[in-house]
VOGU-3710 file (C-alpha; in Angstrom, 3 decimals, decimal comma):
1> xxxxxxxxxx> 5,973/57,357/-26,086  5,260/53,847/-27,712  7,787/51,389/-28,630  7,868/48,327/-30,719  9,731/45,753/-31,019  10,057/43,352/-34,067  11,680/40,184/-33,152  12,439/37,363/-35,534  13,049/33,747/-34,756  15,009/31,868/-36,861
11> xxxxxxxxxx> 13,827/28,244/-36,634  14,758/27,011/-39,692  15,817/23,608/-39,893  16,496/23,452/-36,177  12,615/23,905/-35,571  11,863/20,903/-37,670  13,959/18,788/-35,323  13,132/19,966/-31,870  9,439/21,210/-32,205  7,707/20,364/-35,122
21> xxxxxxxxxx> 7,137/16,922/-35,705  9,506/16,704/-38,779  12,416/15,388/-38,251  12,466/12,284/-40,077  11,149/14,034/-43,161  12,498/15,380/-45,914  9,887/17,765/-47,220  9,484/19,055/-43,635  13,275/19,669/-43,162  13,101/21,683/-46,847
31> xxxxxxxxxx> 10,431/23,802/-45,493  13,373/24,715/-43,057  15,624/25,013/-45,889  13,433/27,951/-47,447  13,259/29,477/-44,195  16,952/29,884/-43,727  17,794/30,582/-47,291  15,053/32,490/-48,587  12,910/33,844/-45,642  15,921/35,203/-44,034
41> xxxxxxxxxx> 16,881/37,233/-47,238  13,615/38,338/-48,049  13,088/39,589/-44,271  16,426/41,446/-44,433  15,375/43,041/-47,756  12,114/44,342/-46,418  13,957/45,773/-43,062  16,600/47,351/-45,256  13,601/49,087/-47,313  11,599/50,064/-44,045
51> xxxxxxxxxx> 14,838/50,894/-42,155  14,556/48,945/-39,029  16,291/46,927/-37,076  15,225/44,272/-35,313  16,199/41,298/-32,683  17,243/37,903/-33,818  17,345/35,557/-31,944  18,671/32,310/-33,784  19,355/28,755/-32,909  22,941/27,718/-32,692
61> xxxxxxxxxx> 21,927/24,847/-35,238  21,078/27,900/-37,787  24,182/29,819/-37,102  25,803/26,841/-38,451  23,840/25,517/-41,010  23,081/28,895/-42,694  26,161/30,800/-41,423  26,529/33,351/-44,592  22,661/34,486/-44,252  23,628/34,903/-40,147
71> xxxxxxxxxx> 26,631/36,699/-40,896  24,384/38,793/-43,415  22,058/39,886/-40,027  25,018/41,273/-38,471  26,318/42,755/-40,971  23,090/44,640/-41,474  24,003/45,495/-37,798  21,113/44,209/-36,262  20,728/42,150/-32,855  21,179/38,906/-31,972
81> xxxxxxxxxx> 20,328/36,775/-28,970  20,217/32,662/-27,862  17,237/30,868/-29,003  18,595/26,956/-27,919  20,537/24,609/-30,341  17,765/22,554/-32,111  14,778/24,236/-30,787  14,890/21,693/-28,240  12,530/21,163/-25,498  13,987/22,790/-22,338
91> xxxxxxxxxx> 11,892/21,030/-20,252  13,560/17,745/-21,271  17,095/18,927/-20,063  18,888/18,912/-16,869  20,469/22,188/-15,420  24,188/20,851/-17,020  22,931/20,027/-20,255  20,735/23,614/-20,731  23,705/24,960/-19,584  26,486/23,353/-22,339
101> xxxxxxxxxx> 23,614/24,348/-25,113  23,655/27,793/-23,436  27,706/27,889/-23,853  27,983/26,625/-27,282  25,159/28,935/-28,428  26,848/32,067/-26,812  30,347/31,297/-28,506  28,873/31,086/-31,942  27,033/34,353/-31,369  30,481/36,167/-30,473
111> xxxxxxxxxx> 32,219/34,200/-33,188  30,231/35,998/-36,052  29,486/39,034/-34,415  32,071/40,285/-32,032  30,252/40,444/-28,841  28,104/38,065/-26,738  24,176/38,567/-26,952  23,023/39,921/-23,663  19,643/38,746/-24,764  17,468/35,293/-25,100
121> xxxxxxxxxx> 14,429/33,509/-25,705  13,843/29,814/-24,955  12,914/27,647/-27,228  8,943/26,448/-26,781  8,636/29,441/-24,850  9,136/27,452/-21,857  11,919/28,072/-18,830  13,177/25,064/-16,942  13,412/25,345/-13,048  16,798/26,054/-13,734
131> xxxxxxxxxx> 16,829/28,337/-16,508  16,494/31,667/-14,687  19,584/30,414/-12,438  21,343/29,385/-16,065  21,217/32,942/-17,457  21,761/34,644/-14,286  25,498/32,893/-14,117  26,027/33,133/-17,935  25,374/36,943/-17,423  21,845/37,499/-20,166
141> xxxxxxxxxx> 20,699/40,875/-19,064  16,952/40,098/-20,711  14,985/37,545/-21,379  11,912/37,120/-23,725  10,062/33,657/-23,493  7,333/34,529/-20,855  3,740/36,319/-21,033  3,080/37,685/-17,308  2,528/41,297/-19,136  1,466/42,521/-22,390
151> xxxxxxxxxx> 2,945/45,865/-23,193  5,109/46,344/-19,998  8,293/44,654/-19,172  9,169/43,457/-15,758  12,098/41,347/-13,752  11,981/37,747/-13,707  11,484/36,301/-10,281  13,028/33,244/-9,334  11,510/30,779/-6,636  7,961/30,371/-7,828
161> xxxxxxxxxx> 6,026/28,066/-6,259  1,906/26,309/-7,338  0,811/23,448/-6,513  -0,703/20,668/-9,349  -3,901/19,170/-8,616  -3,645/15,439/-6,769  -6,778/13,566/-7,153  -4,984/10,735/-4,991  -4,935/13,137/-2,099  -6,648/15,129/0,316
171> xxxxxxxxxx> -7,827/18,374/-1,172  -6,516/20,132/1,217  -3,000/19,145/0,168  -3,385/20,926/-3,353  -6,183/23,660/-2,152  -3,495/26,493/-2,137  -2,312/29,800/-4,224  -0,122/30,527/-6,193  3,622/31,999/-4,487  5,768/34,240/-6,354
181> xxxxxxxxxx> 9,038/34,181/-5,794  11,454/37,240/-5,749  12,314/39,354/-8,926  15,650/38,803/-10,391  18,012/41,286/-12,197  16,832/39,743/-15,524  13,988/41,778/-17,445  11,764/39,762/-18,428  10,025/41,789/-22,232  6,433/39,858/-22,428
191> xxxxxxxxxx> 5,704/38,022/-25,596  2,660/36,227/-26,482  1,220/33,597/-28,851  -1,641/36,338/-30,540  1,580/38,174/-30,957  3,461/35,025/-33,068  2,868/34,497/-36,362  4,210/31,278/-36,435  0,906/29,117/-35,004  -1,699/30,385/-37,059
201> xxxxxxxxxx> 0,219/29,695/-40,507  2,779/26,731/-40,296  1,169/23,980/-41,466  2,309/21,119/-39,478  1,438/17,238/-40,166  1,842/16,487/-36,352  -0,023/18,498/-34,080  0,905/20,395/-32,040  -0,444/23,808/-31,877  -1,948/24,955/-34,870
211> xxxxxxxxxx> -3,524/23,534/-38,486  -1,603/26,713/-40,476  -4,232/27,942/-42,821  -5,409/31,003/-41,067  -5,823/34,160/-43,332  -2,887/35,732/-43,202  -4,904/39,154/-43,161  -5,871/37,792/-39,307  -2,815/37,776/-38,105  -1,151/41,016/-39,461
221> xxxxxxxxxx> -4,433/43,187/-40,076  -6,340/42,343/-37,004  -4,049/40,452/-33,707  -1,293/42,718/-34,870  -2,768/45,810/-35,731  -5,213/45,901/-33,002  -2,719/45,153/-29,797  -0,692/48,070/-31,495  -3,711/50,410/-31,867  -5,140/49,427/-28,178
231> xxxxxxxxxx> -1,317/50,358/-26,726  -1,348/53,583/-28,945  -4,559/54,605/-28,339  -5,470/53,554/-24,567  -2,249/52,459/-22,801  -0,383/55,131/-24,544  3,044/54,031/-23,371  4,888/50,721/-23,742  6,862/48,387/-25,599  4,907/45,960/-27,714
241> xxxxxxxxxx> 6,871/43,210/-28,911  6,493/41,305/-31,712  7,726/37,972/-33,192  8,071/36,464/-36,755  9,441/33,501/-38,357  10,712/33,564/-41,816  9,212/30,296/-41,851  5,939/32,395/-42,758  6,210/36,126/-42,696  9,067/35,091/-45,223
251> xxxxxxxxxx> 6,383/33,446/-47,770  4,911/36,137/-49,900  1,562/36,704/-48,200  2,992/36,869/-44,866  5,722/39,606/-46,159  3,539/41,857/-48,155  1,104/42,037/-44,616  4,029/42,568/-42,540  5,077/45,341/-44,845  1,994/46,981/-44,708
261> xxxxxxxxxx> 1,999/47,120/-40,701  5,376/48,175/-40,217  4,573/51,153/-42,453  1,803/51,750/-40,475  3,366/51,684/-37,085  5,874/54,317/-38,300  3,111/56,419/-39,893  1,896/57,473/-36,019  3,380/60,309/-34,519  5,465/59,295/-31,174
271> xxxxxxxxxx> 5,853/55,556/-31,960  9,364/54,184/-32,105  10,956/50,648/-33,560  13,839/49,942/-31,262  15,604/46,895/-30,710  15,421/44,565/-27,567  18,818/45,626/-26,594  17,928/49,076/-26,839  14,550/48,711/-24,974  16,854/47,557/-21,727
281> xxxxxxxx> 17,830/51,179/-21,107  14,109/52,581/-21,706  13,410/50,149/-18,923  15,636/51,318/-16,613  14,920/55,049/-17,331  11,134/54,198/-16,822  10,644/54,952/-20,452  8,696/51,889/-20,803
//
C-alpha cells in the first residue's frame, strides 16, 4: 500500500520575520499577508473539492495574526501541529527559550482546536541539541523536520555525535566517523527540500536559498510526480510526504499544478492520502 501525505506550512507573516530576509519591509510582510488570507482559503477550497485532509502545521505568530482562517482549518477537521512562533531560527535559542516557544505554541493549538498537536516540524528544518529532549518532555509523538529517509519513517535518535573539520589541529583529532546515537520514542516522517515547494518559487530579495522563478510545472509535474511514481512503481510501499506553502501553491499557478497531482495520486489503485497523525499508527502496525 502507498501513502501520502500532504503537509502545509503556514509561514505567513511569521516567515517574513524569522527566515526570509523581510522583516523590515512592507511589501515583503504583504506577501505574508496574501499567504494567510488568501493562500490559506484557496488551499482549503481545493482540499474541500479533492476531499483530503491534510497536516498543518502553523506558527503560533499565524494562529494569532490570522486566527479566523486557523479556526477555518479545524473546522474543516484537519490536523494541526507546532511549527515555532516566528519561524525563528532554532539554532539561535537556548534549551529554555525553545522550550517557552514550544509552550506558548502548544496552548494556542488546544485553544482553537480542543486538543494538543501530538505532531511538529521545526522551523528551518533544523533541530537544536536540545530539541529532541524538548519534545520528548512536552510529550510530541512525531516529528517532521529531518531527511535521514525518503519514503520510510523511522525514530529519532538522540546523542549523535561528528566531528567538524579543525584546520588548527592535528588531523587526527577530526579524522573520525560519524556516531549515532540511540533511537528515541519520537518518529521521525522524512521530508525533503525536492519535496518543498517553497525554495524553487518564493522570490526572495535576500538570499538565502532560492531566486523563486522556477517553472512551476518543475516542481509539481516532475520532483513531485516522479518521487510519487518511483515509490508507486519500485518501492511499492511507503509514506511520501509532501509540503506546501500557501505562500506559493496558494498563487494560481502553483494551485492549478497541485490540483492536477493530487488528482493524480488518487487516480492509482492502492494509494492512500492520510494525515500525519494517522500515518503514526501505520507505523506502528508496519504499514509503512
Amino acid at each position: 500500500m502507498i501513502y501520502v501525505s500532504l503537509t502545509v506550512d503556514v509561514d505567513a507573516i511569521a516567515g517574513w520575520i524569522g527566515s526570509y530576509g523581510g522583516e523590515n519591509s512592507l511589501c515583503d510582510l504583504s506577501r505574508g499577508e496574501f499567504a494567510g488570507k488568501i493562500g490559506v482559503k484557496r488551499l482549503l477550497e481545493l482540499f474541500r473539492e479533492t476531499k483530503i485532509k491534510a497536516t498543518w502545521f502553523i506558527p503560533g505568530h499565524s494562529i494569532e495574526t490570522f486566527k479566523n482562517e486557523i479556526i477555518e482549518v479545524v473546522n474543516e477537521e484537519h490536523e494541526i501541529g507546532t511549527h515555532g512562533y516566528s519561524h525563528e531560527n532554532p539554532l539561535k535559542l537556548n534549551k529554555e527559550k525553545e522550550k517557552k516557544i514550544f509552550l506558548r505554541n502548544i496552548r494556542l493549538i488546544k485553544e482553537i482546536s480542543g486538543k494538543e498537536p501530538i505532531g511538529n516540524r521545526q522551523p528551518w528544518w533544523d533541530l537544536a541539541p536540545w530539541t529532541i529532549e524538548n519534545l520528548e518532555e512536552l510529550g510530541f509523538i512525531y516529528d517532521s523536520s529531518l531527511m535521514g529517509d525518503e519514503f520510510h519513517p523511522y525514530y529519532l535518535r538522540k546523542g549523535d555525535n561528528w566531528y567538524i573539520i579543525d584546520y588548527s589541529k592535528d588531523p587526527d583529532y577530526w579524522m573520525k566517523p560519524y556516531e549515532f546515537g540511540k533511537p528515541t520514542k519520537i518518529i521521525e516522517f522524512p521530508v525533503s527540500w525536492y519535496l518543498d515547494d517553497l525554495p524553487p518559487q518564493l522570490f526572495m530579495k535576500h538570499p538565502y536559498y532560492n531566486y523563486g522563478w522556477t517553472n512551476p510545472d518543475i516542481v509539481y509535474g516532475v520532483l513531485f510526480r516522479e518521487h510519487f511514481d518511483y515509490l508507486y512503481e519500485v518501492e511499492k510501499r511507503g509514506l511520501l510526504t509532501l509540503t506546501v506553502h500557501p505562500d506559493v501553491s496558494g498563487r494560481v499557478q502553483g494551485l492549478k499544478r497541485l490540483k492536477e497531482l493530487l488528482v493524480y495520486i488518487k487516480s492509482k489503485p492502492g494509494v492512500k492520502m492520510v494525515t500525519l497523525e494517522e500515518a503514526v499508527e501505520l507505523f506502528k502496525d508496519g504499514e509503512i
